[in-house]
Each structure stands twice: as structure tokens, then as C-alpha cells.
One Martini backbone bead per residue (centre of mass of N, CA, C, O) as a GRO file, in nm:
protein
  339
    1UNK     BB    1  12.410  18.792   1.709
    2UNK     BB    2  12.481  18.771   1.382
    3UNK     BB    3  12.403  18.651   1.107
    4UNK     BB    4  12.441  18.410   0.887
    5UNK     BB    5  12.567  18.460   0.534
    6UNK     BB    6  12.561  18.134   0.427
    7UNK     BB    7  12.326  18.095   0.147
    8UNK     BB    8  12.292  17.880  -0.026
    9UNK     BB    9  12.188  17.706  -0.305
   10UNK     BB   10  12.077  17.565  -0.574
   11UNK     BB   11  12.055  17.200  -0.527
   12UNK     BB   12  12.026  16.898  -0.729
   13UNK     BB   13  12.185  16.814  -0.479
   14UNK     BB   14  12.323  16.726  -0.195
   15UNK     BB   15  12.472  16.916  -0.028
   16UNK     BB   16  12.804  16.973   0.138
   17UNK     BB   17  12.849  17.057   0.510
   18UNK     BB   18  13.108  17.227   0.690
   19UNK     BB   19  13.122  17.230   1.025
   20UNK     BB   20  13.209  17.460   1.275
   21UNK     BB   21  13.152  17.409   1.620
   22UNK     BB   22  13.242  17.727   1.729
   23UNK     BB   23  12.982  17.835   1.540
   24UNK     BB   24  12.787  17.728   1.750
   25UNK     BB   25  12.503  17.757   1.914
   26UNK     BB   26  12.467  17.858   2.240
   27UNK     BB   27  12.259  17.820   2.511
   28UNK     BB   28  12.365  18.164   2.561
   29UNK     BB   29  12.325  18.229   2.199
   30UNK     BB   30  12.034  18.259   2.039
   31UNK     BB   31  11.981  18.553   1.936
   32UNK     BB   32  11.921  18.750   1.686
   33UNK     BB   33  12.030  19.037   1.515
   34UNK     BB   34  11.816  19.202   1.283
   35UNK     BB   35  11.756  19.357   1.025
   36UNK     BB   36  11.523  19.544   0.870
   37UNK     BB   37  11.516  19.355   0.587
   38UNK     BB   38  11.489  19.106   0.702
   39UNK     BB   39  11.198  19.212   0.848
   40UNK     BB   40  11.076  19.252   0.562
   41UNK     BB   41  11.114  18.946   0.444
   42UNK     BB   42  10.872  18.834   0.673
   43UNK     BB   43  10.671  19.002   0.619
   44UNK     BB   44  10.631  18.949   0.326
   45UNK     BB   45  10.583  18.623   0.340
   46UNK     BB   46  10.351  18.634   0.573
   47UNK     BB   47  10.158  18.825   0.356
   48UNK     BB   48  10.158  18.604   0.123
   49UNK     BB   49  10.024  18.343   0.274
   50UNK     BB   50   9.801  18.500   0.484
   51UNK     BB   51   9.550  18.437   0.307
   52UNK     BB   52   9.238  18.309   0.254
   53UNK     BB   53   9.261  18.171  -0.015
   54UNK     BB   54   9.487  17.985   0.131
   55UNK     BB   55   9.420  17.913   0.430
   56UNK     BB   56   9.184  17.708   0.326
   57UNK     BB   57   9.392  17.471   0.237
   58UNK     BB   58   9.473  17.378   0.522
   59UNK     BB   59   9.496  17.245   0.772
   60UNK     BB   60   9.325  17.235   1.093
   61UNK     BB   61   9.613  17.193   1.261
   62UNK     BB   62   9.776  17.459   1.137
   63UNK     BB   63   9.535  17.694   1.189
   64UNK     BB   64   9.570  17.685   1.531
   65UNK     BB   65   9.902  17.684   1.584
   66UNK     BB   66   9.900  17.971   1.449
   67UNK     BB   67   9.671  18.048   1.652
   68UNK     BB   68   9.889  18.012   1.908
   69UNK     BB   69  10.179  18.103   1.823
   70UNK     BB   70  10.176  18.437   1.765
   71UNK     BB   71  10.322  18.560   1.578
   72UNK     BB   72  10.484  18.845   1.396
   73UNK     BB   73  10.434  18.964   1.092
   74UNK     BB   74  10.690  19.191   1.139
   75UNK     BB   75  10.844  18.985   1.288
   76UNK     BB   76  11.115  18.790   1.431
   77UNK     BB   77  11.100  18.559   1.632
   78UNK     BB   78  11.206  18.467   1.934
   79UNK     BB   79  11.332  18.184   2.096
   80UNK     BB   80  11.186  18.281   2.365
   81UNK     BB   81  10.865  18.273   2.215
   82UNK     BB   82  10.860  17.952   2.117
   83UNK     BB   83  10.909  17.813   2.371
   84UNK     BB   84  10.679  17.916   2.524
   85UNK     BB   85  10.442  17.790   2.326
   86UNK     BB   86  10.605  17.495   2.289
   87UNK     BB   87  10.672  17.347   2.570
   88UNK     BB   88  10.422  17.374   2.781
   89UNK     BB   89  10.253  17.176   2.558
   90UNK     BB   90  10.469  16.937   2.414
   91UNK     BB   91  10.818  16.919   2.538
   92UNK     BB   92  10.926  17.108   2.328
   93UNK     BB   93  11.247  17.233   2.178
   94UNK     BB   94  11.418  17.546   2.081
   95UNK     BB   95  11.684  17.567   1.829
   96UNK     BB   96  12.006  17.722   1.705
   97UNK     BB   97  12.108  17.660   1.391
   98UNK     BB   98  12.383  17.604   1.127
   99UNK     BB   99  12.258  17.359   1.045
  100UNK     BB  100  12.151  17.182   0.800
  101UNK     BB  101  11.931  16.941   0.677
  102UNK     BB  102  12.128  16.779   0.520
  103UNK     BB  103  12.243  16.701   0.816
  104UNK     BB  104  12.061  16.462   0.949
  105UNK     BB  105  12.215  16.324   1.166
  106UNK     BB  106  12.173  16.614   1.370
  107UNK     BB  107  11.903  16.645   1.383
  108UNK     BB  108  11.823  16.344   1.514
  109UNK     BB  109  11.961  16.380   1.739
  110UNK     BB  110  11.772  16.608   1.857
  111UNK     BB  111  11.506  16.459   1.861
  112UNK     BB  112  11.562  16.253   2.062
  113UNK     BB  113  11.536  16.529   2.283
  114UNK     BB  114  11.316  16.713   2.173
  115UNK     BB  115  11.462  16.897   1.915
  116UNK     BB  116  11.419  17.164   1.763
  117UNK     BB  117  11.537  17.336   1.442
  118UNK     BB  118  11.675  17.637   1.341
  119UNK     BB  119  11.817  17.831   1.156
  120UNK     BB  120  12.014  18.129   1.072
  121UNK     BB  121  11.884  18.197   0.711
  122UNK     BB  122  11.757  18.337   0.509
  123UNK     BB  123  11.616  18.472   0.240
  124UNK     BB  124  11.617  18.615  -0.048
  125UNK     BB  125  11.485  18.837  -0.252
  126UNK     BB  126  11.486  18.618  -0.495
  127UNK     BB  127  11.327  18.353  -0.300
  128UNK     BB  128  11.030  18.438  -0.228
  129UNK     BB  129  10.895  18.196  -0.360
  130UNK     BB  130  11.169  18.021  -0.376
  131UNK     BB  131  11.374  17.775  -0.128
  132UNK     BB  132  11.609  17.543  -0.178
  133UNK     BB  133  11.617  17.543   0.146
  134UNK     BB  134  11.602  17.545   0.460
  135UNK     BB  135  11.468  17.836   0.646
  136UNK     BB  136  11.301  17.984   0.885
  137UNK     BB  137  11.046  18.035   0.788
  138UNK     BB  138  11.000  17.745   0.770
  139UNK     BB  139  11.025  17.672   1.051
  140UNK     BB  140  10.805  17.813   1.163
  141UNK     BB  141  10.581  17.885   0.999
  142UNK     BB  142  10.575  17.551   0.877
  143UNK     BB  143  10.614  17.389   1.181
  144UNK     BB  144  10.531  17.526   1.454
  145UNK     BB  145  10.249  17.514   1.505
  146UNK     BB  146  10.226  17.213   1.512
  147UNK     BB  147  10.417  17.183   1.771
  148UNK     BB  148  10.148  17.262   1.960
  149UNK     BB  149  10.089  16.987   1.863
  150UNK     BB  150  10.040  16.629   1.996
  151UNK     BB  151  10.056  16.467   1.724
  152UNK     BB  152  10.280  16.616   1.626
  153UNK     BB  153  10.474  16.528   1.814
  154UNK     BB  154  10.433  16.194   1.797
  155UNK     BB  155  10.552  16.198   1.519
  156UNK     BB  156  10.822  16.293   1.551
  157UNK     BB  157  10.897  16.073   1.775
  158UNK     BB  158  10.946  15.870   1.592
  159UNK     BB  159  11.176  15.912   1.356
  160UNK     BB  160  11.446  15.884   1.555
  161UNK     BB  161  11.475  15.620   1.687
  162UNK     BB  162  11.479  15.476   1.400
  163UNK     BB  163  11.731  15.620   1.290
  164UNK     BB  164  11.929  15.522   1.511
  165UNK     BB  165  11.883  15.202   1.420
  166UNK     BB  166  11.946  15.229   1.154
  167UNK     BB  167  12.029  15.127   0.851
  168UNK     BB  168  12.120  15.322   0.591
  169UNK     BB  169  11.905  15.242   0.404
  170UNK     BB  170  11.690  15.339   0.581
  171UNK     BB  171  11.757  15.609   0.646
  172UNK     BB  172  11.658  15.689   0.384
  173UNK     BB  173  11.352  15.601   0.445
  174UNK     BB  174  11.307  15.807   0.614
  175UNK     BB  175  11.353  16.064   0.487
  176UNK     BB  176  11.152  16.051   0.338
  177UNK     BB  177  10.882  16.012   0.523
  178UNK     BB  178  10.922  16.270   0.611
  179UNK     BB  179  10.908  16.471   0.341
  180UNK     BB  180  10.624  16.320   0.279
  181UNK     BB  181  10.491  16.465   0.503
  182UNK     BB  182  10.628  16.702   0.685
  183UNK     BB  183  10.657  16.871   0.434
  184UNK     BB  184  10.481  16.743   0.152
  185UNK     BB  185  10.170  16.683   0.280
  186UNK     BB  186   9.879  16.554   0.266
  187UNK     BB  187   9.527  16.570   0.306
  188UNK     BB  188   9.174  16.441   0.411
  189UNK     BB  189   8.932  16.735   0.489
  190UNK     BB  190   8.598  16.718   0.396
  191UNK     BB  191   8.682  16.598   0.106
  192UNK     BB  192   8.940  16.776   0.107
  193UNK     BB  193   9.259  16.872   0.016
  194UNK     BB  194   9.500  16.905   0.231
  195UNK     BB  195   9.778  17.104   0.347
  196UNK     BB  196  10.065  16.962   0.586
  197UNK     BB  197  10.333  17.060   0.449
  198UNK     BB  198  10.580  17.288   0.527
  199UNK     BB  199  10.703  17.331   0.215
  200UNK     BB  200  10.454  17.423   0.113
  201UNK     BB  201  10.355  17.663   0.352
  202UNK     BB  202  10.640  17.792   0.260
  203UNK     BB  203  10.569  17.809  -0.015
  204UNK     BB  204  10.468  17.984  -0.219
  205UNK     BB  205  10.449  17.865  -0.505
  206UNK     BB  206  10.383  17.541  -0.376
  207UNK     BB  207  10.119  17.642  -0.283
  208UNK     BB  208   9.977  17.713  -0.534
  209UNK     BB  209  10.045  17.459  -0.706
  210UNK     BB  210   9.863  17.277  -0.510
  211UNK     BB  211   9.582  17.436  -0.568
  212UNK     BB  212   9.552  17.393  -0.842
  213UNK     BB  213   9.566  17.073  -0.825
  214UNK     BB  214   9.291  17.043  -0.698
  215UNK     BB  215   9.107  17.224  -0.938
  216UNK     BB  216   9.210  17.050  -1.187
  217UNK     BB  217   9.075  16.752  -1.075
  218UNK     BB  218   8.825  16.854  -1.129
  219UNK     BB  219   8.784  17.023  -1.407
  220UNK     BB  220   8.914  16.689  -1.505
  221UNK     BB  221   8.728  16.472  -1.373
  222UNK     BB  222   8.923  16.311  -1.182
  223UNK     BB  223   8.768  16.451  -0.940
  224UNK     BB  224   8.473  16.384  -0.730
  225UNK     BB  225   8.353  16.576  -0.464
  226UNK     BB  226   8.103  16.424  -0.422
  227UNK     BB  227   8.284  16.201  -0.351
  228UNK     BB  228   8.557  15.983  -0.274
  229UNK     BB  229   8.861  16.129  -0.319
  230UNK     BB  230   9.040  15.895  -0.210
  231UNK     BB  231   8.959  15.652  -0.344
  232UNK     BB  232   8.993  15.766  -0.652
  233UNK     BB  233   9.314  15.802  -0.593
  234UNK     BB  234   9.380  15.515  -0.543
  235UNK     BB  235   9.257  15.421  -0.854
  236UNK     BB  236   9.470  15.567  -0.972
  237UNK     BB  237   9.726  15.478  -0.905
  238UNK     BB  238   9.714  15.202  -0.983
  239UNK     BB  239   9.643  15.255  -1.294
  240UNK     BB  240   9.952  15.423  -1.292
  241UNK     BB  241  10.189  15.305  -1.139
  242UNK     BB  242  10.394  15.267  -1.385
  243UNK     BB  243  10.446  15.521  -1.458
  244UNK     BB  244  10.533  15.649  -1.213
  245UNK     BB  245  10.810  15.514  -1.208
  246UNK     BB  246  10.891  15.605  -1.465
  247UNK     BB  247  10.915  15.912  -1.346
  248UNK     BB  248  11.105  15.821  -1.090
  249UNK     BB  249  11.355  15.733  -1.300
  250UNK     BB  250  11.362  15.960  -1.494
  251UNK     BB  251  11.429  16.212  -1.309
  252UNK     BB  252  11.676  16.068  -1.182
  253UNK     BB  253  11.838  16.096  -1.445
  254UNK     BB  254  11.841  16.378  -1.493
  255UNK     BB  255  11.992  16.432  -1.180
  256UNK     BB  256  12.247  16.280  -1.335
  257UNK     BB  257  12.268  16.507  -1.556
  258UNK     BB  258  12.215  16.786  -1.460
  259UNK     BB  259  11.868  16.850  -1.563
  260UNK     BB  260  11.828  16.971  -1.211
  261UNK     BB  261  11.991  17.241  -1.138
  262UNK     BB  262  11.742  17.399  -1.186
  263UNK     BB  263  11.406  17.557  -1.106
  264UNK     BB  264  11.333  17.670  -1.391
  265UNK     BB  265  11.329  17.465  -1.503
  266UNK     BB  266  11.173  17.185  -1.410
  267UNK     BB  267  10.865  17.118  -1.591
  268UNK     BB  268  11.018  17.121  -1.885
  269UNK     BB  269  11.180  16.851  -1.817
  270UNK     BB  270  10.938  16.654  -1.749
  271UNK     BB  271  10.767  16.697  -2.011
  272UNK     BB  272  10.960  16.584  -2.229
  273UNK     BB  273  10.981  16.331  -2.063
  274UNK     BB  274  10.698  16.218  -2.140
  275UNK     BB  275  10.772  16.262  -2.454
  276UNK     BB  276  10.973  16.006  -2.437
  277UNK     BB  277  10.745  15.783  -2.281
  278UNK     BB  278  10.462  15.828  -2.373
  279UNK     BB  279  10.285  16.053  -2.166
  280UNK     BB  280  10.000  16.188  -2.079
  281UNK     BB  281   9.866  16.481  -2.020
  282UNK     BB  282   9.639  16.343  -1.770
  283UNK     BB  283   9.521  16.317  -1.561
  284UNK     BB  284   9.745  16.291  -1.276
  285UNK     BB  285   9.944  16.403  -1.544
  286UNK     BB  286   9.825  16.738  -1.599
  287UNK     BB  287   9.965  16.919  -1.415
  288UNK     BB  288  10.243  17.024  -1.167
  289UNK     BB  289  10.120  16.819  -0.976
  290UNK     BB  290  10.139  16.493  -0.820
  291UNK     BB  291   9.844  16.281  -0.682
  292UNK     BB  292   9.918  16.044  -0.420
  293UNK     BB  293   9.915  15.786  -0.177
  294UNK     BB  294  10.048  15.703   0.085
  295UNK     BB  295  10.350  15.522  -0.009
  296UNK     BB  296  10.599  15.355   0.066
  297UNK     BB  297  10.703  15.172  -0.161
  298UNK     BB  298  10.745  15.455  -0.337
  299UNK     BB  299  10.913  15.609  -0.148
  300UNK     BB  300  11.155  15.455  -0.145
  301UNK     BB  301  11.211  15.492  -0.494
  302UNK     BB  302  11.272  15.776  -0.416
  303UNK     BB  303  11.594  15.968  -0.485
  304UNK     BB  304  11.705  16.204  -0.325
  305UNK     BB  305  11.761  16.379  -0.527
  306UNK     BB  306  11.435  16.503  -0.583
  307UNK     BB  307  11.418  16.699  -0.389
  308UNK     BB  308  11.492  16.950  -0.538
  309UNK     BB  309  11.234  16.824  -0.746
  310UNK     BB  310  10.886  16.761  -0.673
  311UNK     BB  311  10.627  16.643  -0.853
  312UNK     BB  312  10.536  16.459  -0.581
  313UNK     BB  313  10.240  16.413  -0.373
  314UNK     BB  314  10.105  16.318  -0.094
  315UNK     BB  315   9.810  16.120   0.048
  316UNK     BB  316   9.618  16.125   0.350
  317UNK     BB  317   9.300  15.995   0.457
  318UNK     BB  318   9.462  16.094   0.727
  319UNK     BB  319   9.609  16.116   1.016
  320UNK     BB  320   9.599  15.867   1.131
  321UNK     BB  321   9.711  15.673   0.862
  322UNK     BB  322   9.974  15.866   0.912
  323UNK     BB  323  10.054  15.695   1.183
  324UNK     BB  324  10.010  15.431   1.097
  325UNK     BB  325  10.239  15.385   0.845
  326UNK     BB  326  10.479  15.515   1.040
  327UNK     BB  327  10.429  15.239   1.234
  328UNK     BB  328  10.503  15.032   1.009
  329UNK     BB  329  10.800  15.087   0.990
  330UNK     BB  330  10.932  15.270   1.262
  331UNK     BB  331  10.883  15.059   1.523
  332UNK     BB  332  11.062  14.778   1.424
  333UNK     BB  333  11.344  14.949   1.443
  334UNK     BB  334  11.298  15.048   1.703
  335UNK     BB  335  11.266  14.781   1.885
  336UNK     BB  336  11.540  14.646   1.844
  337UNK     BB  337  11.837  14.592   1.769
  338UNK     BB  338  12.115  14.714   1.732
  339UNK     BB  339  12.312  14.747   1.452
   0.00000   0.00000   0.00000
């Protein structure tokens, strides 16, 4: 089968997209044959990631999961590679869909099952630092490694469950609790900040900007690496709260006015908006992603829109904590009787 060459562009909103289920991949018809082109912007974007610099701020479960599941440098691998590595490990199963990621209601049906997805299209040469949606590229090599791991199995599997019990409003917020978490999510390991979302992961471009604001963090005294670093950054949150609203509030109104609808503008129309607030671009409002502690009702206030262009990233002071907070919002949902 070859690949679906419908590839997104870049949306400040959630796009709408209409799919007609003849076109979606059947069980005995998962693999797909790709060009030398494919496989050389494959080869491209993993020999971009994979180097010593970067992976050394990557999660130590992530660079595990990486290097268990045997990726290929230089090709694009097959849905029966993925499944071998990951099936027998932790439960999960892998399939090809034309469905993107924004219609989260098809995906969430599928986690429910145990069934993780991966996309039918790639990016093109222009998109190879920012990719405006989930592709392939992000599926794989940004979740998949993780999904050979037991924990991020049990992560993934809270999920589903409250999403088909809660009711709409709800399921904004867990939308965003998946997003900032297994998508852009950090972690304290060794007292320092390490990157756990695969959408950072996946995206040179995300992930140089995310490790910038690690060293810019101690090089601007924000942050002592010497002391307590989760500590420091709760107390940062705390003190700048009001204007982190401030900035979530006005993001969004950005986003409905159409001046956040390419990623090129991105910066420098929040920094606009910094001096149009009257904050100082100093502490954790310095550099070009804010860094604050994974927390609900923050996550909550944070509207669809923003998804597009994501200024602020969370950090959980462990794997463990990062289970505690989404099983005290997601468990009670799912545990209910049906809305």
C-alpha cells in the first residue's frame, strides 16, 4: 500500500478532519511501501536526535526503551517490527491509521483496547525541525521506545478509561493532561531537568529550545543545581502565578484572533504580548519555553487552542509523582458509573 500524501499544514486551531473509513488500514494491510525520499528524511530527522548532546537530556526510560527497541537509522520500520518489540514486553499493539491525532475520540477508542497508533505520513523537507501534527517519525520514534517500558504502559492505560466515562468538559482536561504530559511532559532525574514528551522528542527544533532553557535556567541564577531544582521551581510558580494566568489567557486570545496561526511568528508575538502585560522577561519568564511543575488546575485553564504553539512545558519531580497527580484526577472518572 503506499502512503497517504494528505499531509497537514500548520493549524492554529485544532482542524477538522473528515475521514472516510474505506480508506483506513485493514488488519492484513498494515505495511506500507515507502520511497528512497521517505527513508532518507527518516534517516535524516533520526541521525538529527540521536546524538550524544541531546540524548543526554532524554529521560533514562526513554533512552532505554530506544535502545531496546532497535530502531533502523536508516529506514522507516515495519508495523511487524514494532509489534515484536513491543507486544511481548508490555501488552500493547501497534496499528497504521489514516486518522490523525486530532480526532482524539478514535484514538482514545483504540487505547481502550490496548492499541496504540501510528500515522500513515511523514513529514516533508520543509517541516524537518517543527512539525505542525503528529507524524510517523513522532509516533515511533518519540512514543514507541517508551511503550517497551511497564510504567509507561500503566500511564497510557489510565487514559482511556476515564476519557469514554467523563463528560465533554472533562475530556477537554484530559486531553491537555495527556498532552503535557506524554507528549511535552519533563521529569527531575539526578536533580536535573530531563525531557519525557515525545513531542519534544521528536522535534529538533522542540527539543534544542527545551535544553536551552535548562543551562539558561542556572546560567540566570534561576535555578541552583547545587540545591533542591524541583523545590526552586515550585517556588518559582507560586511567586509568578498571576501573571502565568496571565500569559495562558493571553495566548489564547492571540490564538482567536488569528495571530498565532504559523509557527514562524510563534515568539515573538508572546513577547509583544510580555510588554503589552507589562512582564519583565527575566526568571522563569526568560527564555523561550517556561518552565513550571506539572500541575492540574494550571493544565486545566490552558485552552485547546494553545496546542499549536505551546510557550509553557511541565515537570513532574518523578515518574512516580507524574502517576500520583493523573490518577487523582483520572481515577475517580473512570471508577463512576457512566455519564
Amino acid at each position: 500500500m503506499t502512503m497517504n500524501q494528505n499531509v497537514p499544514g500548520y493549524t492554529g486551531d485544532i482542524a477538522e478532519q473528515h475521514v472516510d473509513p474505506s480508506h483506513e488500514y485493514s488488519t492484513e494491510n498494515q505495511e506500507i511501501v515507502f520511497s528512497k525520499e521517505q527513508h532518507a528524511i527518516w534517516a535524516d530527522l533520526f541521525a538529527g536526535i540521536h546524538q550524544p548532546y541531546l540524548l543526554e537530556h532524554l529521560c533514562s526510560e526513554y533512552l532505554a526503551g530506544l535502545e531496546f527497541l532497535q530502531l533502523d537509522p536508516q529506514c522507516i520500520p515495519t508495523v511487524a517490527h514494532l509489534i515484536e518489540r513491543i507486544t511481548p514486553r508490555t501488552g500493547w499493539h501497534i496499528e497504521r491509521t489514516i486518522v490523525r491525532y486530532t480526532m482524539a475520540d478514535d484514538w482514545y477508542r483504540k487505547f481502550a483496547q490496548r492499541i496504540f497508533l501510528i500515522t500513515d505520513y511523514l513529514r516533508t523537507r520543509d517541516q524537518m525541525e517543527f512539525t505542525p501534527e503528529p507524524d510517523m517519525f513522532h509516533d515511533i520514534f518519540g512514543h514507541l521506545p517508551f511503550l517497551t517500558q511497564e510504567f509507561y504502559a500503566r500511564i497510557e492505560d489510565k487514559f482511556a478509561p476515564a476519557y469514554i466515562n467523563a463528560t465533554q468538559e472533562e475530556r477537554e482536561v484530559i486531553k491537555r493532561l495527556a498532552w503535557y504530559s506524554t507528549e511535552f511532559g519533563l521529569v527531575v532525574q539526578d536533580n536535573r531537568f530531563k525531557v519525557f514528551g515525545a513531542g519534544i522528542i521528536s522535534g529538533r527544533k522542540e527539543l534544542t529550545r527545551t535544553i536551552m532553557e535548562f543551562y539558561r535556567l542556572g546560567r540566570d541564577n534561576v535555578i541552583d543545581y547545587s540545591k533542591d531544582a524541583f523545590e526552586q521551581l515550585q517556588h518559582q510558580f507560586h511567586a509568578s502565578k498571576n501573571n502565568l494566568y496571565r500569559i495562558i489567557d493571553g495566548v489564547n486570545a492571540l490564538h482567536q484572533k488569528g495571530q498565532m496561526s504559523s509557527e514562524s511568528q510563534g515568539w515573538n508575538v508572546v513577547y509583544s504580548m510580555y510588554d503589552s502585560l507589562g512582564i519583565a522577561r527575566e526568571g522563569i519568564f526568560g527564555g523561550e519555553v517556561i518552565l513550571v511543575p506539572f500541575d492540574v488546575e494550571t493544565i486545566a485553564r490552558i485552552p485547546k487552542t494553545v496546542y499549536a504553539f505551546n510557550p509553557m512545558l511541565f515537570v513532574c519531580e518523578s515518574l512516580e509523582q507524574m502517576d500520583g497527580v493523573l490518577d487523582s484526577y483520572l481515577k475517580p472518572i473512570s471508577m463512576r458509573a457512566k455519564v
